[in-house]
LUMTOR-435866 format. One line per field, with one value per residue (C-alpha): residue number from 1; z, x, y; residue in one letter; chain. Coordinates in steps of 0.02 Angstrom, whole numbers, always signed. Layout:
BEGIN
num <- NUM  ... .
zz <- Z  ... .
xx <- X  ... .
yy <- Y  ... .
residuo <- a  ... .
cadena <- A  ... .
***
This chain:
BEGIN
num <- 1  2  3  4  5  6  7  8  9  10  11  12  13  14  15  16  17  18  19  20  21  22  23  24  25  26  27  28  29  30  31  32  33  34  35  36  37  38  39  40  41  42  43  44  45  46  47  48  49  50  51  52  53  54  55  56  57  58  59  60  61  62  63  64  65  66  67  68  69  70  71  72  73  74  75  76  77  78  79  80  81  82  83  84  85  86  87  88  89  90  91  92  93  94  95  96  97  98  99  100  101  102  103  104  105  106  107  108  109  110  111  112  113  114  115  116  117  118  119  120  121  122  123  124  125  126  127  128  129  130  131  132  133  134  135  136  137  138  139  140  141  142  143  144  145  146  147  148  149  150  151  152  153  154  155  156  157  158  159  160  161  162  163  164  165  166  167  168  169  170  171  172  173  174  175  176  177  178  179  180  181  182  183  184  185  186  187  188  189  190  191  192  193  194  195  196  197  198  199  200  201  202  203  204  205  206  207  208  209  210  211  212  213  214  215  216  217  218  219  220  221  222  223  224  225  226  227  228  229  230  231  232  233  234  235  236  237  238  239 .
zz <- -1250  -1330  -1316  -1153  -1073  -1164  -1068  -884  -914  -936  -787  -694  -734  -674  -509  -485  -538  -428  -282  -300  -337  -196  -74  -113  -155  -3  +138  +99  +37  +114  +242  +355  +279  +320  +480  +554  +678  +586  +430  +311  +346  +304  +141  +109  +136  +19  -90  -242  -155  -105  -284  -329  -216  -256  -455  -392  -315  -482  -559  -446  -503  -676  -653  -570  -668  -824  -746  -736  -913  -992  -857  -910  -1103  -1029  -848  -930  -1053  -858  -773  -886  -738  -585  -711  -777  -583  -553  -697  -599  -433  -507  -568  -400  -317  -455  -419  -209  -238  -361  -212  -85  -192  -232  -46  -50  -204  -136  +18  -66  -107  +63  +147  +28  +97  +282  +270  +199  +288  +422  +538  +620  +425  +338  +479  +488  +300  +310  +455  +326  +185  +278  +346  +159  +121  +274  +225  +40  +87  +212  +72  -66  +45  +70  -115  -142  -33  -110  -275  -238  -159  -347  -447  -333  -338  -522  -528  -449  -532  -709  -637  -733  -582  -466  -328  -172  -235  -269  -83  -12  -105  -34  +137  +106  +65  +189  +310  +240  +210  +411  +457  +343  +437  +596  +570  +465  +608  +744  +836  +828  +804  +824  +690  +711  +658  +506  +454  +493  +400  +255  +228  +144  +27  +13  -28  -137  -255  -271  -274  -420  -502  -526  -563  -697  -773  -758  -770  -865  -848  -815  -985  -893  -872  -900  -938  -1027  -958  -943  -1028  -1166  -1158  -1284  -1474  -1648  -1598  -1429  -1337  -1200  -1238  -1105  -1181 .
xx <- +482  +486  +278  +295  +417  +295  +167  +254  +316  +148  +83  +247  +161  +7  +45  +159  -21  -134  -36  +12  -154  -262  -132  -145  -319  -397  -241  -181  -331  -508  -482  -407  -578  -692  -633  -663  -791  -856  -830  -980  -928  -716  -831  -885  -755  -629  -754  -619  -505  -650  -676  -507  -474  -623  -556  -392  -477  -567  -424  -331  -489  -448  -279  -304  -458  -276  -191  -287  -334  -160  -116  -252  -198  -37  -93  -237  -116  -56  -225  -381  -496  -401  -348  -525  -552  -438  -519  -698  -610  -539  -694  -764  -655  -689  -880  -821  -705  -851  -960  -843  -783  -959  -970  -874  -949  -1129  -1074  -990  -1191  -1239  -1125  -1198  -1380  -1306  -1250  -1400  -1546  -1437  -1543  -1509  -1578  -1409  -1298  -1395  -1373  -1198  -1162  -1250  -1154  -989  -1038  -1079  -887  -812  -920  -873  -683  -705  -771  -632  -502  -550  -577  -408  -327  -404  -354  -193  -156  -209  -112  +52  +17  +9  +154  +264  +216  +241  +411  +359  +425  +577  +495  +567  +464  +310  +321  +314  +158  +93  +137  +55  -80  -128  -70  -222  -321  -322  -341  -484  -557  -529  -608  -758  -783  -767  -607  -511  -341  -274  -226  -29  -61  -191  -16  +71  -29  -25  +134  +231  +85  +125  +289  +298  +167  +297  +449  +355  +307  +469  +571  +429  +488  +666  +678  +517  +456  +614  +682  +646  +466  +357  +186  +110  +38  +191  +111  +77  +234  +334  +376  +392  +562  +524  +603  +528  +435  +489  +406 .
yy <- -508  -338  -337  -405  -267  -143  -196  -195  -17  +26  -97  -1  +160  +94  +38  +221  +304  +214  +227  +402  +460  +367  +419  +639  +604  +514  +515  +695  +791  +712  +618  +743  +860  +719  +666  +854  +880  +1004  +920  +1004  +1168  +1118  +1049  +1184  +1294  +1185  +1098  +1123  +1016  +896  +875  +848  +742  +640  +638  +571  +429  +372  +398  +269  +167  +172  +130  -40  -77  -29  -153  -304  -268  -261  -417  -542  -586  -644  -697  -827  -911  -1015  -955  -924  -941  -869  -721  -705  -709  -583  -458  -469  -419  -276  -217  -238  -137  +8  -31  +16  +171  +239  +219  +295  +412  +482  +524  +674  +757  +734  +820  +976  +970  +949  +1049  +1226  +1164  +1163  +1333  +1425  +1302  +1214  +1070  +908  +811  +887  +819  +652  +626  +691  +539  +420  +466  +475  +270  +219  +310  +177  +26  +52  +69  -94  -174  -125  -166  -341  -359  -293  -405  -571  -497  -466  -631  -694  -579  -618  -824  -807  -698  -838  -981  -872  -808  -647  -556  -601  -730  -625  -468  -588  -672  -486  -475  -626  -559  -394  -445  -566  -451  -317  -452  -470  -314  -286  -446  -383  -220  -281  -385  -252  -280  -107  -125  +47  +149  +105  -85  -19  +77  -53  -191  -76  -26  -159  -188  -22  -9  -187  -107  +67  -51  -149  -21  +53  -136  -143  -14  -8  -201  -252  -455  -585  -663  -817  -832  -969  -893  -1054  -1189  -1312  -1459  -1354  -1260  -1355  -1286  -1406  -1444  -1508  -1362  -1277  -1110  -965  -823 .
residuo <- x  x  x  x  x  x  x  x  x  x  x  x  x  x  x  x  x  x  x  x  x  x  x  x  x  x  x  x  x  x  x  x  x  x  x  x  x  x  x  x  x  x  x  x  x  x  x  x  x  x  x  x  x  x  x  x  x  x  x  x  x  x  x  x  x  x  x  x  x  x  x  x  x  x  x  x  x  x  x  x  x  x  x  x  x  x  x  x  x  x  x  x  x  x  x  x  x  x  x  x  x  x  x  x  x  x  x  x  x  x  x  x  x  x  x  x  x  x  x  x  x  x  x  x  x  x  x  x  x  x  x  x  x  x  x  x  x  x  x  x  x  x  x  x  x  x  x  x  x  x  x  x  x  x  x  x  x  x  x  x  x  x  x  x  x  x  x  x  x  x  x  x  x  x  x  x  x  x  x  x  x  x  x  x  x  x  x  x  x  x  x  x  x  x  x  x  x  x  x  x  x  x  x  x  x  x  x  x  x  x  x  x  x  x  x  x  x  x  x  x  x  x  x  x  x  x  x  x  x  x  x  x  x  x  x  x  x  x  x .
cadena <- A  A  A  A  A  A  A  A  A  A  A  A  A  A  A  A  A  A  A  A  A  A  A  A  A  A  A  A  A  A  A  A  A  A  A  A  A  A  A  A  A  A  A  A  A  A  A  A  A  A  A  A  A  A  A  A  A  A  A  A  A  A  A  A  A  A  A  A  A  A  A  A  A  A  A  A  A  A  A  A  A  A  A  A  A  A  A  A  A  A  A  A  A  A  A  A  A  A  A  A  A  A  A  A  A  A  A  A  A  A  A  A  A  A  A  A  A  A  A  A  A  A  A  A  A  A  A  A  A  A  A  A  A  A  A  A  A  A  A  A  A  A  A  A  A  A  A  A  A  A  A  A  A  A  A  A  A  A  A  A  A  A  A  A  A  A  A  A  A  A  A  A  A  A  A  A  A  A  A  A  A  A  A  A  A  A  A  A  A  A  A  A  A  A  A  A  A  A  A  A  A  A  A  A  A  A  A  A  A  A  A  A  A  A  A  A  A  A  A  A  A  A  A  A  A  A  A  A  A  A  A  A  A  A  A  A  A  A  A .
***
């Protein structure tokens, strides 16, 4: 248990990271940049905190692409596929926030080739960058939520986690599984359901990150396959 509760400290730390870091680097720094009307000359005109905020992005990358790591040694010992599963869907959604995360750097680019040559090409490429950014952010999302929906299923049936904070991640992330849906799909929801869709995936993934580390894994879990969970003596192993 010792290696174990080393491990969901660090996963703790992970999930803190990730979240903390997508939400300064895309909500709080570029978006409001790249939403702009005039959005290649606010590039230009803060294209340190373009790149930052596109570093902080990768970074939230690296952090999930952390977690599924550390996760799968003990995750496969119930699940070797769906965890092996899991692993590949993380990497996707590193593979999608590298893409949309590119975006912004190319335009700090762009936007310094506006200003001295200017021209309807720089704006059209700036459009078609900024619809790769959306498409690649569709695309992560719905990754994330079928991921998600894995990591919490196996989370329950291993008990690794109390079952009342792994049935809010269930919820969560059906609920952005649906809204991802809906907007791949065209129907507009508004922004207040996309916030409100997203918010207790949200908060679960804070919440866990912070009972991983205060708390680490339940004493109780049951992270072998139950017909192979039994020691020489016959007694049930638990950890």
């Amino acid at each position: 248990m010792n290696d174990l509760n080393k491990t969901a400290r660090t996963v703790g730390a992970l999930f803190l990271i990730s979240n903390a870091t997508f939400l300064i680097g895309a909500m709080v720094i570029l978006e409001p940049i790249l939403n702009a009307q005039d959005y290649l000359l606010q590039v230009s005109a803060n294209s340190t905190q373009v790149i930052l905020g596109a570093l902080l992005e990768l970074i939230n990358g690296v952090a999930y692409i952390g977690i599924a790591v550390l996760m799968f040694p003990i995750l496969r010992q119930r699940f070797e596929s769906m965890a092996l599963g899991y692993v590949a869907f993380r990497i996707i959604e590193f593979i999608t926030q590298l893409a949309a995360s590119l975006v912004p750097l190319i335009l700090v680019t762009l936007s310094e080739d506006f200003l001295s040559a200017g021209g309807p090409v720089n704006q059209a490429v700036g459009e078609l960058l900024l619809a790769t950014r959306y498409w690649s952010f569709e695309t992560l999302t719905l990754v994330f939520s079928l991921s998600a929906l894995m990591f919490y299923y196996m989370l329950y049936q291993t008990r690794l986690i109390p079952r009342f904070l792994s049935l809010w991640g269930l919820i969560g992330s059906a609920l952005v599984l649906t809204n991802a849906l809906f907007e791949i799909f065209g129907v507009d929801l508004g922004a207040g359901v996309g916030l409100a869709t997203g918010l207790p995936m949200l908060l679960n993934e804070l919440f866990l990150g912070v009972w991983l580390i205060v708390k680490g894994f339940s004493p109780d879990a049951i992270i072998y396959d139950p017909a192979e969970a039994v020691d020489s003596q016959g007694q049930l192993r638990t950890s």
